[in-house]
N, C-alpha and C positions, 0 to 999 in steps of 0.2 A: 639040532641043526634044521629039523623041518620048520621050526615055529618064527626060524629067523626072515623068512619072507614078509612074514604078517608082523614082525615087530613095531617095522616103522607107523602101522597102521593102527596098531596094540596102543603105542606111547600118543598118541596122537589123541585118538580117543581119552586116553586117561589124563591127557592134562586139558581137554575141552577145547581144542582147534583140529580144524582138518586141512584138507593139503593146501585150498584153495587161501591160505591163508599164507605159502609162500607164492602164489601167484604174482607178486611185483618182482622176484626173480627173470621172469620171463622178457623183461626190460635189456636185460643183460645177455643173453645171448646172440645177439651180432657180436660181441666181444669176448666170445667161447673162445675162439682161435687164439686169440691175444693175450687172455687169461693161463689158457691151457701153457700156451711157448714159456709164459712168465713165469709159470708155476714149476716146470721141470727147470728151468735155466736157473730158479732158486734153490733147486732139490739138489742139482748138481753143483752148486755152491757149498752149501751145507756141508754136503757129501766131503770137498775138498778140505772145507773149516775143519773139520772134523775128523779127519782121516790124515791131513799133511802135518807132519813132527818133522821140522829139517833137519834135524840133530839127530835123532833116531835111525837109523839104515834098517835094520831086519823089524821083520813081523813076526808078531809072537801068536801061538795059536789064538788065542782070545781074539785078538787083533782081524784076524784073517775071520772068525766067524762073526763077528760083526758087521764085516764089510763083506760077507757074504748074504746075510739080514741083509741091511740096507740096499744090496743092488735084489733082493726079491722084493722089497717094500717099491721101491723105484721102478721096477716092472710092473706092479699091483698099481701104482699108480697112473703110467700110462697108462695100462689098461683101460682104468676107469674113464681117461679123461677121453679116450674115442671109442669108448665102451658103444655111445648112440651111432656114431657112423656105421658102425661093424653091426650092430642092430638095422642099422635103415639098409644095408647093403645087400645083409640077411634076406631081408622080408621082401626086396624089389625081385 
């Protein structure tokens, strides 16, 4: 679990690029906001695709810990996506 900080730095190195090499990324963020809405409004699509059986009425345990995963993958993912705001918020 320590060495996972420096991973991204680790693989970067080993295949002969550094970070400056996603730098055209940076084009895209005025459209974090817009990305960010698009990306949970598809998670919770999915979510639906994936979980709604009309025919089916009861949840069986399987069922229920699945959709307990998914709504913690669904929160790990907000997270990430205003992970920087709660960072800049931090630091002011």
């Amino acid at each position: 679990m320590a060495t996972l900080c420096c991973l991204p730095a680790l693989l970067f190195l080993l295949f002969g690029t550094s970070f400056s090499f996603l730098s055209w990324t940076s084009a895209f963020y005025e459209y974090r906001t817009f990305f960010s809405i698009l990306s949970v409004i598809f998670f919770v699509a999915s979510a639906f695709f994936v979980f709604y059986k009309p025919k089916s009425c009861a949840l069986n345990y399987a069922k229920k810990k699945w959709i307990f995963i998914y709504v913690l993958l669904g929160i790990l993912i907000v997270f990430m996506l205003v992970y920087p705001e709660l960072l800049g918020d931090f630091y002011e």
